[in-house]
C-alpha positions as CSV (number, residue, x, y, z in Angstrom):
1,X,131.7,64.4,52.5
2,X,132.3,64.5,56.4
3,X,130.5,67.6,58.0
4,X,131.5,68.8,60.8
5,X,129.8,70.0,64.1
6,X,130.5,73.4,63.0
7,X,129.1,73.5,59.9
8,X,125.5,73.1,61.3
9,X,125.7,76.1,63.9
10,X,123.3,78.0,61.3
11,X,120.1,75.4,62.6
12,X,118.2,77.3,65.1
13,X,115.5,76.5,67.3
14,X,113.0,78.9,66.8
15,X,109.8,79.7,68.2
16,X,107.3,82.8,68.0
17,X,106.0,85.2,70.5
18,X,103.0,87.3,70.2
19,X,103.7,90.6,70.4
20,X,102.9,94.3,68.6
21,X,104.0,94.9,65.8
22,X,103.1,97.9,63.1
23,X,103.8,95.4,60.9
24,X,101.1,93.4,61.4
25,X,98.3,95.3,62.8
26,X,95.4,94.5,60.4
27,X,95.7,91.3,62.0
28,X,95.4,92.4,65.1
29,X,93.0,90.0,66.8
30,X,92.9,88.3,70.4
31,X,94.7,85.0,69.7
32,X,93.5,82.3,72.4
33,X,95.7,79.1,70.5
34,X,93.5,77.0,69.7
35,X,95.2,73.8,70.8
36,X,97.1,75.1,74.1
37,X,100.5,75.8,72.6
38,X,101.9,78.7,74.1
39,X,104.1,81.4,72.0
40,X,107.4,82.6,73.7
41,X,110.1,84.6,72.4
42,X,112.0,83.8,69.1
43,X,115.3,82.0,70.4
44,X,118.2,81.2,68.1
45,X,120.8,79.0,70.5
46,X,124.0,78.1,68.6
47,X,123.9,74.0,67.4
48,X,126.5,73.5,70.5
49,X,124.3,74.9,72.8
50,X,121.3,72.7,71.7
51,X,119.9,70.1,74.0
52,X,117.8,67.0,73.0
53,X,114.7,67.0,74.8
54,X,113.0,64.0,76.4
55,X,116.6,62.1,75.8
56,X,115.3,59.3,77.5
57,X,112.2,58.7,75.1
58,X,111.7,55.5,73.8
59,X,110.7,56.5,70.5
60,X,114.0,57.4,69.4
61,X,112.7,60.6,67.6
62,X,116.3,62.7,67.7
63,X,115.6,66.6,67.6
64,X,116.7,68.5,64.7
65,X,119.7,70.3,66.5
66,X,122.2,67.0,66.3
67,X,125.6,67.2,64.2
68,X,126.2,65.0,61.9
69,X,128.7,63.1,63.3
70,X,132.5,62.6,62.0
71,X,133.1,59.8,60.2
72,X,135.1,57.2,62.7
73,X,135.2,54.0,61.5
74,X,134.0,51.9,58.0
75,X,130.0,52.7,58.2
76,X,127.9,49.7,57.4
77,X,125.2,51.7,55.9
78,X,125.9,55.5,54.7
79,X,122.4,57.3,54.8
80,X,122.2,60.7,52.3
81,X,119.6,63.4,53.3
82,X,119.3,66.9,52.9
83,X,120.9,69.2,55.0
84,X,118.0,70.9,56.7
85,X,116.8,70.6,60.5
86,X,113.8,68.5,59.6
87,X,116.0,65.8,57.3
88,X,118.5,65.8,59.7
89,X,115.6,64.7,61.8
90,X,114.4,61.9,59.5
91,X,117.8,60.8,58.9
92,X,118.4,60.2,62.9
93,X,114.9,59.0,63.1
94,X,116.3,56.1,60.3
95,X,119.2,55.4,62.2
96,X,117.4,55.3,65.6
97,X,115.4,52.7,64.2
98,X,117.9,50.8,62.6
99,X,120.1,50.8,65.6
100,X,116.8,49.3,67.7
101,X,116.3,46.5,65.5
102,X,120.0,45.5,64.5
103,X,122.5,45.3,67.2
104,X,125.8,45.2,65.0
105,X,124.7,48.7,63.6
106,X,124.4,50.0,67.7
107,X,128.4,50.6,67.8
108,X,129.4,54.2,67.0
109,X,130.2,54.8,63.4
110,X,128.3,51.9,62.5
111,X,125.6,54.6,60.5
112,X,127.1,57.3,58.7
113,X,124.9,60.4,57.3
114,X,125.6,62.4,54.3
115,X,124.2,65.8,53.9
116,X,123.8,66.0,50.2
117,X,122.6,69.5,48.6
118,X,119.5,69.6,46.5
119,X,118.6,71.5,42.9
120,X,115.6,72.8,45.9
121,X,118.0,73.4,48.1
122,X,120.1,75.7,45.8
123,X,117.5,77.9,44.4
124,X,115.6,79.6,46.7
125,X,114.6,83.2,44.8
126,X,111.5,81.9,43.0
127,X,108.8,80.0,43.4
128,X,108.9,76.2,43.2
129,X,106.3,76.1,40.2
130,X,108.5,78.7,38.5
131,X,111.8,76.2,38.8
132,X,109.5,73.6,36.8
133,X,110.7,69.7,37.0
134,X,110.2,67.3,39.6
135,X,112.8,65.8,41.9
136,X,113.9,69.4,43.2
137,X,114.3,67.5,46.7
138,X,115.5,64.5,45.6
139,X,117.5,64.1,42.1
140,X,121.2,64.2,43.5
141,X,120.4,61.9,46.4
142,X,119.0,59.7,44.2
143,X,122.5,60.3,42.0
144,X,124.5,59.7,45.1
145,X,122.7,56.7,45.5
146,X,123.4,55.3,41.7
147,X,126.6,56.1,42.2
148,X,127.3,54.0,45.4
149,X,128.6,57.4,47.7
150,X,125.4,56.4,49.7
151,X,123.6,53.3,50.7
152,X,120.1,54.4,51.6
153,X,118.4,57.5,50.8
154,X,115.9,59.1,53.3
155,X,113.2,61.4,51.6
156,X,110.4,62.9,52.7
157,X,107.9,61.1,50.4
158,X,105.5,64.3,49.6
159,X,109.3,65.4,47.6
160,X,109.3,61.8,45.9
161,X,108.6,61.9,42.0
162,X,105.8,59.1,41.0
163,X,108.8,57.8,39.3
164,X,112.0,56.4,40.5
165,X,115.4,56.7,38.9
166,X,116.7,53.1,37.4
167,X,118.2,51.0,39.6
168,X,116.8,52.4,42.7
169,X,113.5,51.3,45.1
170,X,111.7,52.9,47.3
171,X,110.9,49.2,49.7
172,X,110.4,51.2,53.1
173,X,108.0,53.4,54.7
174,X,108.4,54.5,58.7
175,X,105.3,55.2,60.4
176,X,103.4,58.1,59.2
177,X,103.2,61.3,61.5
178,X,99.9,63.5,61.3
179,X,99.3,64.6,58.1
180,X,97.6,68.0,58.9
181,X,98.3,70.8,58.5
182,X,98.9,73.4,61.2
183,X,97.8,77.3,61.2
184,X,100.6,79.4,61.9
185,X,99.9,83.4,63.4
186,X,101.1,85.5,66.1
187,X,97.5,87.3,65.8
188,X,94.6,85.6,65.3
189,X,93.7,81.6,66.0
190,X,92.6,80.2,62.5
191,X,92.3,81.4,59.2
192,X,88.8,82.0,59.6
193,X,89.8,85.1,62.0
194,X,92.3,86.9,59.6
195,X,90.9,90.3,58.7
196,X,89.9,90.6,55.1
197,X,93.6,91.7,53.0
198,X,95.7,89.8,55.8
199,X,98.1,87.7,53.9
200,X,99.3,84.7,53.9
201,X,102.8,82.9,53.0
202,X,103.0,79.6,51.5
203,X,105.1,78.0,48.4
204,X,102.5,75.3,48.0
205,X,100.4,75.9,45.3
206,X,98.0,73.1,47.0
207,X,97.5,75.5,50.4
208,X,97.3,78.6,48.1
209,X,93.9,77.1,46.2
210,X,92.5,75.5,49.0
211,X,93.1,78.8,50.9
212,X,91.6,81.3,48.4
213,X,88.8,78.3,47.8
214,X,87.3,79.1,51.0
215,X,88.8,82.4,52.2
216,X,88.9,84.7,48.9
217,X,89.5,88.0,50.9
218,X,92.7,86.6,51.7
219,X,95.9,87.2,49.8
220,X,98.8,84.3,49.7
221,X,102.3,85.2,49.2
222,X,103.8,82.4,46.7
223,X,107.3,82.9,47.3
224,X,107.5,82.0,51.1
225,X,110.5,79.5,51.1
226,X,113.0,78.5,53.3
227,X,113.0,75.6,56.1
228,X,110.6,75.7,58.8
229,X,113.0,78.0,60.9
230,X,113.3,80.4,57.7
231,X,110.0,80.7,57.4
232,X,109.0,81.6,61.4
233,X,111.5,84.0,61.2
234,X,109.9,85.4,58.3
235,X,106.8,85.4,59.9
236,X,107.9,86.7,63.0
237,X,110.0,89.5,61.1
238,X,106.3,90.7,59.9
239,X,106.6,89.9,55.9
240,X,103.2,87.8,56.4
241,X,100.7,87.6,58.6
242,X,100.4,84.0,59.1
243,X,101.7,81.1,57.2
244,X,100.7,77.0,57.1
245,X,102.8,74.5,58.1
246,X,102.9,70.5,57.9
247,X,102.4,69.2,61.4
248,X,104.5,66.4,60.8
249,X,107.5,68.3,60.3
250,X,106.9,70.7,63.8
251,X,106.0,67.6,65.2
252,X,109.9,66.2,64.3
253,X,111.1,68.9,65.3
254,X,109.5,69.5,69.0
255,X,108.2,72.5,68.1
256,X,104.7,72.3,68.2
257,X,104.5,75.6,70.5
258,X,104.5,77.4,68.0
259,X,100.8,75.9,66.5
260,X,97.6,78.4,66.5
261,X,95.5,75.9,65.4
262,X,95.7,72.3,63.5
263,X,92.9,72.3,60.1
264,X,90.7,69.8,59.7
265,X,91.1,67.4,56.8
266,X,87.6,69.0,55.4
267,X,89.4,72.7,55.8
268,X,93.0,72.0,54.0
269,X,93.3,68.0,52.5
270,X,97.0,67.5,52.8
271,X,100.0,66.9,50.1
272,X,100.0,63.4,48.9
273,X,102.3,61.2,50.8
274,X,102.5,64.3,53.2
275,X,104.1,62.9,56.8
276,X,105.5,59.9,55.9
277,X,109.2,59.1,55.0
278,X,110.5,56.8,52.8
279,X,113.8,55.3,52.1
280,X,115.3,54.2,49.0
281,X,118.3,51.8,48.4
282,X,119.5,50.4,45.2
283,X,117.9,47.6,43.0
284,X,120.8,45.0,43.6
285,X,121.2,45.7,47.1
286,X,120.0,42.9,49.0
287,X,121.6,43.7,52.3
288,X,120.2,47.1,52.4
289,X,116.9,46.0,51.0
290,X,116.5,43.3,54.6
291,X,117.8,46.2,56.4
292,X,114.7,48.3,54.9
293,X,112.3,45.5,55.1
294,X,112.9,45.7,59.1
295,X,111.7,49.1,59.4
296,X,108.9,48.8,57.0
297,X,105.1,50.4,58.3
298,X,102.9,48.8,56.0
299,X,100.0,50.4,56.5
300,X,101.5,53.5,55.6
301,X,103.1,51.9,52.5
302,X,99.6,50.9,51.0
303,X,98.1,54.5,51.8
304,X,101.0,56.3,50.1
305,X,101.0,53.9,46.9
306,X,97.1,54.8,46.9
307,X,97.6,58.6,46.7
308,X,100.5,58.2,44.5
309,X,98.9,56.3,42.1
310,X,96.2,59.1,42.0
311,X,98.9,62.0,41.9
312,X,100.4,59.8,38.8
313,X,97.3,59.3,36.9
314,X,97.1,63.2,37.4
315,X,100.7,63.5,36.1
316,X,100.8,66.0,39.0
317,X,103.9,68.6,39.4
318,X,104.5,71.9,41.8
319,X,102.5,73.8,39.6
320,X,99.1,71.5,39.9
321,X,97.4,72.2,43.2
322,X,96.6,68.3,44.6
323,X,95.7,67.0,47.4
324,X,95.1,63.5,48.3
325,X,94.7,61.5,51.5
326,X,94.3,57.6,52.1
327,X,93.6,56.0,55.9
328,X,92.0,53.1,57.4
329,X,88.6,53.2,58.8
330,X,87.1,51.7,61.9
331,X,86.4,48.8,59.2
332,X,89.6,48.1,58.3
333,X,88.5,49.7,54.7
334,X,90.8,52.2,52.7
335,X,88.6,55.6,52.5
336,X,90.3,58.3,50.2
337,X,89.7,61.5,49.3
338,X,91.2,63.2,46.1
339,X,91.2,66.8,45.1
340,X,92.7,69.4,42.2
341,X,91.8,72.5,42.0
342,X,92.7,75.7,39.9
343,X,95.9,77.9,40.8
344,X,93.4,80.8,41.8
345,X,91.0,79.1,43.9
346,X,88.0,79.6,41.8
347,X,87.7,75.8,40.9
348,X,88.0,73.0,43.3
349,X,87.2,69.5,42.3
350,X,86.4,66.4,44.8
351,X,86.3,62.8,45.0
352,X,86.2,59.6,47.1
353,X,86.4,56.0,46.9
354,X,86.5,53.4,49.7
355,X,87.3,49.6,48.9
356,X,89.3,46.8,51.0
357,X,92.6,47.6,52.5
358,X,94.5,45.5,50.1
359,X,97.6,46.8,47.5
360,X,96.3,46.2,44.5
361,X,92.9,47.4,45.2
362,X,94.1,50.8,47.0
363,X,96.2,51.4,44.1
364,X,92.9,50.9,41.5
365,X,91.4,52.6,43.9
366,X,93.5,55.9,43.2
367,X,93.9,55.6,39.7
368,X,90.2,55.4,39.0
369,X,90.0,58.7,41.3
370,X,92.3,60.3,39.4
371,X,91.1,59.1,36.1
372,X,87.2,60.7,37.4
373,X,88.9,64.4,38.6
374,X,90.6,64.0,35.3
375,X,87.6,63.5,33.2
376,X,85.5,66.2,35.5
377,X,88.2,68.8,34.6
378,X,88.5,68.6,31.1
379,X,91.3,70.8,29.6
380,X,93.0,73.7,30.6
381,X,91.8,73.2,33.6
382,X,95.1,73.6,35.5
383,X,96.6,76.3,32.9
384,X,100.2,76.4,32.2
């Protein structure tokens, strides 16, 4: 499935501006952004109008406003992804890197990227939780993949299930971007400023608990979906008053600007896996495996096996609120922090470990957290 230029015209570049609105006047503080960013006017620039920024970086990030490019030649290595800005992003990311560290893949055509569309993707009426299953982000690239239409898979891994599909692995992480997130408002600089009843939109049941945990006078709009442009819009468009975004994914995207404030890791912990990418090929693919292997960040790979093995113990799904984080200290020790909380808020449960930065131990190291916030819980805990 070629897509052409035209078919991505719909990706806009957007970015907020402060400004009145009746809409949104209970929020209606002095906002001073927290980090710098300033806040112009919403833009919308058609995809042929877009211009990379910083084309001369060396870090081969590729902003979100690229085509996918028509099909010219035999590709070496067909790479699926989603079809939004921020996978587009990753999947260029991949092919930047792959390009730097394997000359014959340089000449165009050489990388071919397949914009696959998602069960996630397709509904986007209700509430994740309410769709139920896991692999909403992922199950017909991972079918594309079986099937041999694709040859790598990008994903972001916060969207990976704990299990993979027969006949696939998952041998490669990049390097992980920040895994905060970032406090989105035209209005006031943190959550702490909102006004008592201001409201805030998020689909992740993990930001709605944490939220509500520590700022009950707050009310969170579930069904706030969409990509990250959707959900500016929507923001800007006055249906919430502020809404919480994964740095990672403005950060991909250059848009940054539109940041009020980043929250700490003791404020919001992040998504397991949240910020890093991973990329899948199948089981009896050797060529694409040594391809991976090249672009492997270990590091990351050992922190996201830790929190995954936590989120597994946990059988976790989008209707569990849980948040877990792994990182090296200044020791060179894994530290991780673990969390799960109750849909409403009421009930948040914490834990840590720390132990050597070493696979097998970082992976024990997860599943014994899980197994404690497990135990700590008890059942019912999460509900239905």
């Amino acid at each position: 499935m070629d897509i052409a230029t035209s078919s991505l015209c719909q990706a806009h570049k957007v970015v907020l501006t402060r400004q009145p609105s009746s809409r949104v006047n209970s929020c209606s503080l002095g906002s001073v952004s927290a980090i710098g960013f300033s806040l112009p006017q919403i833009t919308s620039p058609a995809l042929t109008q877009c211009r990379r920024k910083q084309s001369s970086s060396s870090s081969g990030f590729v902003k979100a406003c690229v085509a996918v490019e028509q099909k010219t030649r035999t590709a070496i290595i067909r790479i699926g992804t989603r079809g939004s800005p921020l996978a587009l992003a990753q999947a260029y990311e991949t092919r930047e890197k792959l390009k730097s560290k394997h000359p014959e893949l340089v000449e165009e055509g050489a990388i071919h990227i397949e914009i696959i569309k998602t069960t996630g993707d397709k509904i986007l009426s209700q509430p994740l939780a309410d769709i139920g299953g896991k692999g909403l982000f992922t199950k017909e690239i991972d079918e594309a993949l079986i099937n041999g239409h694709i040859d790598i898979a990008v994903h972001s891994m916060k969207d990976v299930p704990t299990y993979l599909p027969e006949k696939t692995i998952l041998p490669c992480n990049l390097v992980r971007e920040d895994v905060r997130d970032a406090f989105i408002c035209l209005t006031a600089a943190s959550l702490a400023e909102l006004p008592a009843g201001s409201v805030v939109g998020t689909a992740s049941l993990r930001r709605k608990s944490q939220i509500l945990h520590k700022y009950p006078a707050l009310h969170v709009e579930e069904n706030f979906r969409g990509n990250v442009q959707t959900r500016l819009s929507k923001l800007q468009g006055g249906k919430v008053h502020a809404t919480l975004l994964a740095l990672a994914g403005l950060k991909r995207l250059s848009m940054t600007e539109n940041v009020a404030s980043i929250l700490s890791l003791d404020e919001m912990l992040p998504a397991v896996a949240q910020g890093a990418i991973g990329i899948a090929c199948r089981t009896d693919d050797d060529k694409m495996a040594t391809y991976l292997a090249s672009l492997n960040h270990e590091e990351t790979r050992l922190a996201v096996s830790c929190e995954r093995a936590f989120l597994e113990t946990l059988d976790g799904s989008c209707r569990t609120p849980i948040a877990g984080y792994a990182a090296k200290d200044e020791e060179g020790n894994c530290f991780f922090r673990g969390l799960v909380a109750s849909p409403d808020g009421t009930k948040v449960l914490e834990t840590s470990r720390k132990g050597p930065y070493v696979y097998e131990d970082m992976v024990k190291m997860g599943k014994d957290a899980g197994q404690e916030l497990l135990s700590r819980a008890g059942p019912g805990f999460f509900g239905n």
